[in-house]
C-alpha angles and dihedrals in degrees: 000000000000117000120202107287082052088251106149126217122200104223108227118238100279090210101049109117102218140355134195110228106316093347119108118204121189097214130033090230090057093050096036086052092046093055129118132194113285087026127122122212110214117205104213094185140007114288124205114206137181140191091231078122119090096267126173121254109260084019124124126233091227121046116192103206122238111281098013135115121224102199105194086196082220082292114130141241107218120194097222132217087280096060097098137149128281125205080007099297147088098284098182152026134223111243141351147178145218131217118311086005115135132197119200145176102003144126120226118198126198148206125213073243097059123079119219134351100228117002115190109185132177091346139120141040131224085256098036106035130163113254123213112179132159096012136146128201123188142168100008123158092233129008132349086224136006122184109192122182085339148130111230145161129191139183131180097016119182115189124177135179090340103155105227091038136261113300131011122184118174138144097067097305132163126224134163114189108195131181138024111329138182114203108173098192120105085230100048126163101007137163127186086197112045094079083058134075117276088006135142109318106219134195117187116179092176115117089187087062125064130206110237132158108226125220127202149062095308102021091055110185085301123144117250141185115203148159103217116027095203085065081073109044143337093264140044130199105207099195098046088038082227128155119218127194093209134038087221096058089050097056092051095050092052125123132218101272095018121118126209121204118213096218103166124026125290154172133227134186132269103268088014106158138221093212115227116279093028136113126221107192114190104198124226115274084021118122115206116191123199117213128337094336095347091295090130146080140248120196112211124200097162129041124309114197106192111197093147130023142321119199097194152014127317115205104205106216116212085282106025118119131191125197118193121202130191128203123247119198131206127206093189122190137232108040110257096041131154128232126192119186119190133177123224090275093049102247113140125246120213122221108250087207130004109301099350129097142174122252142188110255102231082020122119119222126188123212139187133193131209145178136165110266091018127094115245119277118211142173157111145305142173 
């Protein structure tokens, strides 16, 4: 076309699927295969891929270069109909990455037939790692990310329905995940070596994610981050930062002056026991059943905080206590309000959910409200 001044523009292949600077490719394999280090790779549409190719089997379909960037420009990598298994089971992930490689700003989208989203294996140094910022990963048959004998790190990570969970690092790897990430998996970041020597070195700064050890069955001794600890198992012992699977198993790990938290529902046998010196905390909204429909009976010789609900009946030993709480919900106007709840001794209580907070049943707790422009609210509760 010529514009005005008779100058003439060449229009780009509008059907080309990335481009490095001013060069158009019409594929991302071309462009990927044509880049050098210090390059980026633009994605200028959605590309679907599949593995119909002779791939190897733990490859990835797309392979980002050392040294170069591959800038999805929030644009997606899709496995199409043809990514299938191979020898009955999931042959190939979707991208990876060698050493000083980034990938940025994209979206990958699975299939239950694909692998991994991203599979960084044997890559990276501590000087040289691979970067992965501003990516999603969703639907994949394992695991969002795995990062295998490798050097990563990763900011701004969204995971969604990935089967395994949302990010996997083992064999003495090293990974740092900064910033603000949603990982939608129940197992989210997880290592069956960094709670070994010489295992996988992790670095999580991440406040909303919490560093845990998980016991049973599935979780098997392995280290966890996670946001929400009931995504993992039924109990949580608070002073260990352990993860149980059953309630059961975490009463009879627990030690003289620990405390478990029930945080899912759970059950527990007929003449089950809460040893002395230790602390059983059901948390609110948690219902906790005693023997077969909370015909049964727990004996307890330590302490017992009900902020939920006990099917069931509770044997206090010579030294056994029980502490039952109630919740007490606000409804607080205007929007933008303060509340400040305190106990008789002053101490503040948190919300364990907006608006609503735990209290001492017989207690007396004390609350004020406040709101620019509006004159302070107080009273009392309990």
């Amino acid at each position: 076309t010529q514009n005005e001044e008779g100058v003439y523009t060449i229009a780009a292949n509008a059907d080309a699927e990335a481009s490095i600077g001013k060069a158009v490719y019409n594929t991302l394999a071309e462009a990927l295969k044509a880049a050098k280090s210090g390059d980026t790779v633009t994605l200028r549409k959605n590309v679907t891929v599949t593995n119909e190719n002779d791939l190897g089997y733990g490859t990835s379909v797309v392979n980002v270069p050392a040294g170069v960037t591959l800038d999805g420009a929030e644009n997606s990598i899709i496995a199409g109909e043809g990514f299938v298994q191979k020898e009955d089971k999931n042959y190939n992930s979707i991208v990876s990455a060698e050493a000083g490689a980034a990938i940025k700003n994209l979206s990958i989208i699975g299939t239950a037939k694909t692998k991994h989203g991203i599979n960084i294996f044997e890559e990276g140094t501590v000087d040289n790692p691979v970067v992965i910022e501003n990516v999603t990963i969703k639907d994949c048959g394992n695991a969002g990310i795995t990062v295998n004998k490798s050097v990563v790190k990763a900011s701004g990570i969204t995971t969604e329905n990935n089967a395994w969970g949302s990010i996997n690092v083992d064999k003495g790897s090293t990974f740092t995940l900064d910033g603000t990430n949603s990982l939608g998996e129940n197992v989210q970041v997880w290592s069956d070596d960094a709670n070994k020597e010489s295992g996988s070195n992790i670095t999580v700064n991440d406040e909303n994610l919490t560093k845990v050890t998980g016991k049973g069955e599935n979780l098997k001794g392995f280290l966890y981050y996670t946001d929400d600890v009931s995504k993992l198992g039924e109990a949580y012992n608070e002073g260990t930062k352990t993860v149980y699977e059953s309630l059961a198993a975490a009463l009879d790990a627990a030690q003289a002056n620990e405390t478990v938290h029930a945080v899912k529902d759970a059950a527990l046998a007929d003449n089950d026991e809460v040893k002395a010196d230790v602390t059983l905390v059901v948390d609110p909204d948690v219902k906790l059943t005693i023997g077969e429909d909370g015909s049964g009976t727990l004996t307890n010789n330590g302490t017992i905080e009900n902020h939920g609900t006990i099917s069931g009946t509770v044997a206090n030993g010579e030294n056994g206590k029980e502490e039952t709480y109630f919740t007490a919900t606000f409804t607080i106007k205007p929007d933008g309000a303060i509340i400040e709840v305190t106990d008789e001794e002053g101490n503040a209580v948190s919300a364990f959910e907006e608006g609503k907070y735990s209290l001492k049943k017989d207690a007396e707790y004390s609350y004020t409200v406040s709101a620019t422009g509006y004159n302070k609210k107080s009273g009392y509760a309990g």
